[in-house]
C-alpha atoms as one frame of an Amber mdcrd trajectory, in Angstrom:
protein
 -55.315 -14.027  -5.093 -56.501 -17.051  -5.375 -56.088 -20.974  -4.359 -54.676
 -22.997  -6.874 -54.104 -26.483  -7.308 -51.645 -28.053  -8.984 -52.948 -28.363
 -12.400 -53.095 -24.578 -12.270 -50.233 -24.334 -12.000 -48.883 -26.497 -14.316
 -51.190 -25.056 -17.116 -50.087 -21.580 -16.868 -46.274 -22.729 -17.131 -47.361
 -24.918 -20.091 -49.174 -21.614 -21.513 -46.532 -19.243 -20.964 -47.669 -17.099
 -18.974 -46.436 -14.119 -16.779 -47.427 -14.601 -12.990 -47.120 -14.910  -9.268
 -47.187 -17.784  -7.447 -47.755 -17.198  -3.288 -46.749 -20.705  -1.379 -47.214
 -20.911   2.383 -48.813 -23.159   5.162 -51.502 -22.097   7.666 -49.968 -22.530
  10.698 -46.818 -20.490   9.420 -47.771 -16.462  11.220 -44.950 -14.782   8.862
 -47.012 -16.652   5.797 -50.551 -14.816   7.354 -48.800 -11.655   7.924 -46.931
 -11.695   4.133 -50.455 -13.053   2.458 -52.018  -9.768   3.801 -49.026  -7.418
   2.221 -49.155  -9.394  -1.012 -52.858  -9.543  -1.720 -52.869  -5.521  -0.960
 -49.573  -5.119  -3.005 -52.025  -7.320  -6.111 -55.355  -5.253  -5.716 -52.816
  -2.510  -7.921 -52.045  -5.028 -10.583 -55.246  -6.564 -11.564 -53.945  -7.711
 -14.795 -50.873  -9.353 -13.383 -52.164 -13.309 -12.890 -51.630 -14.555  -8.870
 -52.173 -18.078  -7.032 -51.764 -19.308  -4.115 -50.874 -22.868  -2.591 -50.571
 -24.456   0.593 -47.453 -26.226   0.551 -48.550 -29.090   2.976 -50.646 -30.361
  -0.375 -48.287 -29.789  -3.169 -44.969 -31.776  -2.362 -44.300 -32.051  -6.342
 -44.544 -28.119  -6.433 -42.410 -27.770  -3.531 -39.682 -30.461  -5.293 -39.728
 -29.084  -8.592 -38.748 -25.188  -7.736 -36.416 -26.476  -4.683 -38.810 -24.802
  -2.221 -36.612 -24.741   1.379 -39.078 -22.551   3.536 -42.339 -20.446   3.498
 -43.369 -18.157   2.590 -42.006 -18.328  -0.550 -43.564 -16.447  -3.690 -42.006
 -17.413  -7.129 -42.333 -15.221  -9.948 -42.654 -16.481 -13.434 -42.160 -14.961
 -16.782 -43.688 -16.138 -20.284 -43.727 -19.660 -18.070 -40.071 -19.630 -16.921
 -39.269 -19.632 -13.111 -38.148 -15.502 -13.163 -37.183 -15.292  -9.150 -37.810
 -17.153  -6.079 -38.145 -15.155  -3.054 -37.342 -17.440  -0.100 -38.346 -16.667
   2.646 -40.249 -13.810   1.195 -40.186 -10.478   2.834 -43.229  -8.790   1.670
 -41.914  -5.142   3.308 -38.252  -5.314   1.327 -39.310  -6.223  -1.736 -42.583
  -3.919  -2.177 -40.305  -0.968  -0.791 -37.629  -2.053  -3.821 -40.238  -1.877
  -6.193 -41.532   1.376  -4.843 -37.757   2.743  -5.023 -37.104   1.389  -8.316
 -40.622   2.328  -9.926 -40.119   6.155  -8.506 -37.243   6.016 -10.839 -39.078
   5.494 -14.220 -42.963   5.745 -15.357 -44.988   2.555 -15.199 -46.224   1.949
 -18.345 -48.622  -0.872 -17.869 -49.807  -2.869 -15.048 -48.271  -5.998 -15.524
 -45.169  -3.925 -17.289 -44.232  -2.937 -13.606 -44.010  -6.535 -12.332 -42.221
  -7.676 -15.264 -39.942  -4.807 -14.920 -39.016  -6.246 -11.264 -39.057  -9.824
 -12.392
């Protein structure tokens, strides 16, 4: 996962694109913790497109998607806001995927996020 800045951002949203987006600050020790799980949880979907931003330097991020609290991770599909986890729980939400993937065969990589999303 990697550090984005703003125009990231804003060009995969412009592109249409399916992806992550991880928001946090570096004091925050839930954020550290949740950053672990989530770049773990990624290393499984290496097609599935992932950034990261520190929301002391994005305020216009943070205004746009109504961000309240980190860590936050906002999932977009084909460009659209798709969910907002906030605060994110890393642990519930890779469990439910877990428990909802055991249910039916992945068929792709990024197909199994999207099925989530």
């Amino acid at each position: 996962m990697q550090e984005w800045k703003e125009e990231e951002c804003k060009l995969a949203v412009e592109s249409g694109e399916t992806f992550c987006l991880y928001l946090y600050t570096p004091l925050c020790g839930t954020c550290q913790v949740a950053s672990k799980m989530l770049t773990i949880a990624l290393e499984l979907f290496p097609e599935l497109k992932a950034g990261k931003m520190n929301m002391n330097y994005v305020q216009a991020i943070a205004e746009s998607y109504e961000i309240e609290s980190v860590p936050c991770l906002l999932l977009f599909k084909e460009g659209q806001l798709h969910k907002k986890y906030m605060p994110f729980n890393p642990f519930l939400i890779c469990t439910d995927c877990l428990r909802k993937s055991a249910r039916k065969p992945i068929r792709s990589v990024v197909g199994f996020f999207v099925a989530y999303i």
